[in-house]
N, C-alpha and C positions, 0 to 999 in steps of 0.2 A: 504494500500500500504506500501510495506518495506522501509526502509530507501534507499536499493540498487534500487528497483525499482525507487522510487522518480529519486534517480541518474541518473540512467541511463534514464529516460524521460527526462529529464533536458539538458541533451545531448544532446540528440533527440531533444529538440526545438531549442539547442543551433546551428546546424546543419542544422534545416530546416531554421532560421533564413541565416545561410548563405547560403541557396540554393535561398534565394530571394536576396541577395544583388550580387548569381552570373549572376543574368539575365541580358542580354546587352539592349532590350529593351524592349517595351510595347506588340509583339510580342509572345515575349519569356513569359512572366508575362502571358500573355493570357493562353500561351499552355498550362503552370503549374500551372495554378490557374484551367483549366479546366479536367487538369488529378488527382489533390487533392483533389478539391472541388467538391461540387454536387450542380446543379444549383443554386438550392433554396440558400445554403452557401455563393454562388457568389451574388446572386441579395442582399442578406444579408449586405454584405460589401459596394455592391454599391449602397445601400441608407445609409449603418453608414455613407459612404466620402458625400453624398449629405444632409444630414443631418450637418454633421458638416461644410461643404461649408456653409449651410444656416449660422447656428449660427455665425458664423463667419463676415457674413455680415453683422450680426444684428436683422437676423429676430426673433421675439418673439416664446416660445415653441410651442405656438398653433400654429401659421403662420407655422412652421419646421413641425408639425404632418400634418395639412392640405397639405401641398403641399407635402410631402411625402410620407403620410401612415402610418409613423413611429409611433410608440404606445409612447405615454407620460414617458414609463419606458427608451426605446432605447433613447431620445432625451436629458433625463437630464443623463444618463449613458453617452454619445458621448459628452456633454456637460461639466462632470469633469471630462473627461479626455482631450477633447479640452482646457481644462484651465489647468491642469494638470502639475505633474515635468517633466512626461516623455517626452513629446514635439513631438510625434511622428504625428499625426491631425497635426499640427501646419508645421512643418519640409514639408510632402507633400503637403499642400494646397500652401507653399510658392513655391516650384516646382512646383507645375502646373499653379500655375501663371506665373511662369520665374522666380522669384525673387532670388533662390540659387542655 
């Protein structure tokens, strides 16, 4: 990949990043996750949020595969990034509880 192309994907995410922050609700989130994604991508995501809900709680890695599915690679992968700088696991598990 060229240096321009890099760029110009980078845009590109930078862009689709605010195409999710222009959603008003969960709704909306739905439509465009289900016009971007392909099923399987979707169920993807929502075992990474179910997975990292568990950790979160406490549950031990095997407890988080067992009750998931989730393969030993996706649980410790969801698990440094739920510990992580970026904060972003952490930010929506506090929303969906209420908490910001």
């Amino acid at each position: 990949m060229t240096e321009e192309q890099t760029q110009r994907l980078r845009e590109e995410e930078d862009r689709l990043f605010a195409a999710f922050g222009s959603l008003r609700d969960a709704n909306e989130a739905r439509a465009f996750l289900l016009d971007v994604c392909s099923p399987k991508e979707i169920e993807d995501l929502a075992q990474r949020l179910q997975v990292a809900t568990l950790l979160s709680d406490g549950c031990s890695y095997v407890d988080v595969s067992r009750k998931t599915g989730a393969s030993s690679t996706t649980v410790s992968r969801v698990s440094k990034c739920l510990n992580g700088e970026v904060g972003g696991y952490r930010t929506v598990l506090l929303r969906l509880e209420g908490g910001v």
